[in-house]
Every structure is written in C-alpha cells, then in structure tokens.
C-alpha positions in Angstrom: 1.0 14.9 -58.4 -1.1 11.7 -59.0 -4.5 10.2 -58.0 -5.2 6.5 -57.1 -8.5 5.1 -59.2 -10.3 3.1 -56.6 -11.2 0.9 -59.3 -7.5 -0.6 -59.7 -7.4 -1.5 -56.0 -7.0 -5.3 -55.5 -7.4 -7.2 -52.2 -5.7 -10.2 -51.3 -4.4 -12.4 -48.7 -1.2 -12.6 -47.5 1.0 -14.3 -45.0 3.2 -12.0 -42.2 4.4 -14.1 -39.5 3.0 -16.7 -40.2 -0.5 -15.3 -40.1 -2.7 -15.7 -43.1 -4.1 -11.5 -43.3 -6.0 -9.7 -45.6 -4.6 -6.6 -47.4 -5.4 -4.0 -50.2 -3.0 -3.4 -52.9 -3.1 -0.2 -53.8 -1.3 0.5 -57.4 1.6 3.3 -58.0 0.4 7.2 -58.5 0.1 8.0 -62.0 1.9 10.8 -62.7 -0.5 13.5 -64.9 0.4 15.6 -66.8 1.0 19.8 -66.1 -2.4 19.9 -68.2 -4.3 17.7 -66.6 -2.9 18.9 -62.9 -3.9 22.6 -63.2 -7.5 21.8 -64.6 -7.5 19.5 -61.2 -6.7 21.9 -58.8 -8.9 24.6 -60.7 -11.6 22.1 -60.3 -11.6 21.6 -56.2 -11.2 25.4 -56.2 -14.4 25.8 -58.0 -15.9 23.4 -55.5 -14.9 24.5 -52.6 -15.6 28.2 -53.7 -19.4 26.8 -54.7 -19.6 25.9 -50.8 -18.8 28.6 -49.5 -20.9 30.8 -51.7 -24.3 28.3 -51.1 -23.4 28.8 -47.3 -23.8 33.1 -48.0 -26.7 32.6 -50.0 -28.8 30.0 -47.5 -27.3 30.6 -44.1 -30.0 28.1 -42.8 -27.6 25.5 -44.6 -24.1 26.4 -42.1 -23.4 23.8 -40.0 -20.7 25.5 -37.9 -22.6 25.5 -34.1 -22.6 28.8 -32.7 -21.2 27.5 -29.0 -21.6 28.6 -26.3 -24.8 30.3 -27.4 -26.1 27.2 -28.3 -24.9 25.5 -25.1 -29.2 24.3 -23.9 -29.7 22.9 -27.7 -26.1 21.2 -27.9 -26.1 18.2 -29.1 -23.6 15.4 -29.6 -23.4 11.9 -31.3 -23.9 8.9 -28.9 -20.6 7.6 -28.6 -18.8 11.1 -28.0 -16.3 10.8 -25.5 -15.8 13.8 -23.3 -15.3 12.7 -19.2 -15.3 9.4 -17.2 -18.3 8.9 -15.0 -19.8 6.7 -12.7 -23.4 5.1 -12.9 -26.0 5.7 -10.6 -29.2 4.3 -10.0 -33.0 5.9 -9.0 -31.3 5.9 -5.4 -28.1 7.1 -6.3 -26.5 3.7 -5.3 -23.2 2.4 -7.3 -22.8 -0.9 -9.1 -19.0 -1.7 -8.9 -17.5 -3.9 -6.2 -13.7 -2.6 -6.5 -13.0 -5.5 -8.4 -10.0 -3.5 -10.8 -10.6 -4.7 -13.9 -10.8 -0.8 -15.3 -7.5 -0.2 -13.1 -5.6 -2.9 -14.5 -7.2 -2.3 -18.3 -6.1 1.3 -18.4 -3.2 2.0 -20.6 -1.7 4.8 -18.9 -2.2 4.5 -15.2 -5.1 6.7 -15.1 -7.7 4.8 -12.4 -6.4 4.6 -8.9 -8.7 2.3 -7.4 -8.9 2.0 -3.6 -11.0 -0.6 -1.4 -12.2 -2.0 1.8 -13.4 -4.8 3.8 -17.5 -3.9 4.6 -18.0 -2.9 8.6 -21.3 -5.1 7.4 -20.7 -7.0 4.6 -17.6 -8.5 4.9 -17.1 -8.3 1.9 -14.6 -6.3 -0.5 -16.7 -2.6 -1.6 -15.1 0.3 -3.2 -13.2 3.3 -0.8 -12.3 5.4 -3.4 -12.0 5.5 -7.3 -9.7 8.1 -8.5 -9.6 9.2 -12.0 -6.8 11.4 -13.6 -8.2 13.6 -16.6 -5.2 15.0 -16.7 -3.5 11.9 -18.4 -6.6 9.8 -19.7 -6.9 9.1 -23.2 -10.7 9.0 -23.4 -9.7 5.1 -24.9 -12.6 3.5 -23.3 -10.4 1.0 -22.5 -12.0 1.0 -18.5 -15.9 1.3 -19.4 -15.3 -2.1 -21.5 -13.3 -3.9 -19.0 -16.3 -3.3 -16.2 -18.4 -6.2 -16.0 -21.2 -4.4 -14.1 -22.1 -1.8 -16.2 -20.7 0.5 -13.4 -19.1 3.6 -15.8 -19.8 5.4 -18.7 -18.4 7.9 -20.5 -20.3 11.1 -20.9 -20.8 14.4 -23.0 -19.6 16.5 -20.6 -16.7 18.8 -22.3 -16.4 21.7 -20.0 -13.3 20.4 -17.8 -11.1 23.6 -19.0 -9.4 24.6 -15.6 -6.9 27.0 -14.7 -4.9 24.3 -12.3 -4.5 20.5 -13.6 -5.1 19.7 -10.2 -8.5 20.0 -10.1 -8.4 17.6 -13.2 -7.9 14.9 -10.8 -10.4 14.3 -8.2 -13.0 10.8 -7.2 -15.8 10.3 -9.3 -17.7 7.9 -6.6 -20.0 9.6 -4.0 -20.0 7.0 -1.2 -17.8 4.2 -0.1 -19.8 1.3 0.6 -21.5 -1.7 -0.9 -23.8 -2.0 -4.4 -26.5 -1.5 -5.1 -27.7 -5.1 -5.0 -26.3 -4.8 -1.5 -28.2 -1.8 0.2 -31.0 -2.8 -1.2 -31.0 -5.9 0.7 -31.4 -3.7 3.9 -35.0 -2.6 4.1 -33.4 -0.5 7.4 -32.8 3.1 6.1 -30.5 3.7 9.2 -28.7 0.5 8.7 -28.4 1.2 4.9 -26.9 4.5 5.6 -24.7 3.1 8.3 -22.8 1.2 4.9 -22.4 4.1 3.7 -19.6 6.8 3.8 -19.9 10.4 1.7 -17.2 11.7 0.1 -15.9 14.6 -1.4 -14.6 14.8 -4.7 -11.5 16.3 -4.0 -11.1 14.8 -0.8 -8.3 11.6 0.0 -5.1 11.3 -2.0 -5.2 13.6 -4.8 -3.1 16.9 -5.4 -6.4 19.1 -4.0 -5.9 17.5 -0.9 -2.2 17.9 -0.5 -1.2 14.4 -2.0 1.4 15.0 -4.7 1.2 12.1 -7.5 3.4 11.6 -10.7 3.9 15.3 -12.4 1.4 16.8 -9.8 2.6 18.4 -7.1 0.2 18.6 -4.5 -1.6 21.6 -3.1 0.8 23.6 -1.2 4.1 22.1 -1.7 6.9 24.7 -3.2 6.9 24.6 -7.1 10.6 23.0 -7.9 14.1 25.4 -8.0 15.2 26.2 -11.7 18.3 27.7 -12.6 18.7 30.7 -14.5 17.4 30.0 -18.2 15.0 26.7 -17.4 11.7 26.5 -17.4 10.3 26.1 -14.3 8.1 23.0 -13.3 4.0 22.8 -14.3 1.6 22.6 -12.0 
C-alpha cells in the first residue's frame, strides 16, 4: 500500500503522434511501512466513524434526501440530465425545422426523425421525432447539435416502467411548421390548418405495433426458446 504526494507531480509536454500534448507525471507509490499503514487505515476509520457520529448527534446536518417524501421540494443541479424534451413556446409552438442534425449527432441511433413537405409552406417541417429512452445515453450529444434551441434535457427521472415499450414514444406535439412560421399567420383557422396533433405513442413505435431493433412491437408473439434459453425481452 502507498500514497502519491501531490506535491511530486510534474507536468510536461510530450509528443504522441505527432501531437505536441500535455501530460502529468505522476511518480511510483512509495511503499510504507506495516507501521505507518495500520496508523493509516486507523486514521480514515476514525474519520469516517466522526461522520457518522456528527450525523447522530445533528440530524439537521444529513444530507441523504428522503425521496419520495420530498418529491414537491426536490431539487436538482442545473445540468442534471434525466429525459430528452422538446421546447415550447407561450403558444406551445416548436422551433425545429427537421433539419437532423440531433439524428445524425447521436451516437447510438437513438432519434428517429421523420419530415414533410408543408400543405402551406412548402417547405420541409417536422412529422414526427421519435426518441428511444430505452437506448439513449443521456450524452447530450443531440441538444448541442440543434442550432435552434429546439431541445433540452430535463429533470424529469420518473421514466421507471414495467414494459420498455413505453420507453419509446414522440416527444413533438404537432407536425407542422415553427414557430416563426405560425406566427406569420395572423389567421387562427389557417394557423391550425398547419398544424397536425399527435399522440405520443402514436406512428412507428412498438406501442403502436411497429417493432424496431430489440423491441418487438405491441402484439407480436414473444420469440420460440428451446428448453434451457432464456426467452427474448420485451
């Protein structure tokens, strides 16, 4: 057992590649002796013992959060990633254009992104964007891709669900033009005329009897296994 004093910790620059980097040299453990090891350990015992012990005597100090009785207090830092959401303005209309960007910057196929020529417009505006919880990272990858400031990832944790289907489902609530669009119209029956509601669980996902990549859909036969394999997840 050894410890690394920080203080020994050089930093230089060194090629790799080709490429001029910087890198920290961090020296060899020093072995200790048996002496100095059990005094060590005894000492982070004591520690974490004193912890525990301030936490008994001034319970106003514990910071574990007792959820989910604390669920309308809850609070959680800024960039906490929990689900992928859309933005929505005052009006509740949308800001992306179905350009991809998100689809083609996500790492694992999670966006499936569907568009349309505008009945209108003219002009290319978003059918249907799909998101797959069920096999997103939560990298951000797609928020930072989106030149129009049209997603967001929120603090919204609860997605536990008894069938990953639901985990899959369209997080826009119209298919139609932006907002920069609509509002164009001063016609409230024209503006709604560009407009089609949707339902979350309608189009191609599992819910709605498409299957997709490790999701069978809803309805279709769960695969054969023989005798001693598992059988396939829904």
């Amino acid at each position: 057992m050894g410890r690394v004093d920080f203080s020994d910790v050089k930093h230089e620059t060194r090629a790799f590649a080709g490429v001029t980097v910087p890198v920290s040299v961090v020296p060899r453990f020093k072995r200790q002796a048996y002496p100095t090891r059990f005094l060590f350990a005894i000492k982070g015992l004591l520690e974490g013992m004193r912890l525990t012990f301030g936490y008994l005597i001034s319970p106003s100090k514990v910071v574990t959060r007792q959820y989910p009785e604390n669920r309308a207090t809850l609070k959680f830092p800024e960039r906490y990633r929990a689900s992928l959401k859309f933005k929505f303005d005052e009006n509740g209309y949308q800001s992306c254009n179905g350009c991809g960007s998100c689809e083609r910057a996500c790492p694992n196929g999670s966006i499936i992104l569907q568009t349309r020529k505008g009945a209108v417009t003219g002009k290319n505006e978003i059918e249907r964007y799909i998101w797959r919880m069920d096999s997103c990272v939560l990298c951000n990858a797609c928020v930072e891709a989106c030149a129009f400031g049209a997603l967001e990832m929120s603090h919204e944790f609860e997605n536990a669900v008894y069938d990953r289907r639901l985990l899959v489902y369209t997080l826009n609530r119209y298919a139609g033009p932006t907002a920069n669009v609509l509002l164009k119209e001063e016609d409230p029956e024209k503006r709604a005329a560009m407009m089609t509601k949707l339902d979350a669980y309608g189009g191609p996902v599992p819910m709605n009897g498409h299957a997709l990549p490790t999701v069978r859909a809803l309805g279709s036969p769960r695969a054969e296994t023989k005798p001693g394999e598992g059988g396939a997840a829904s």
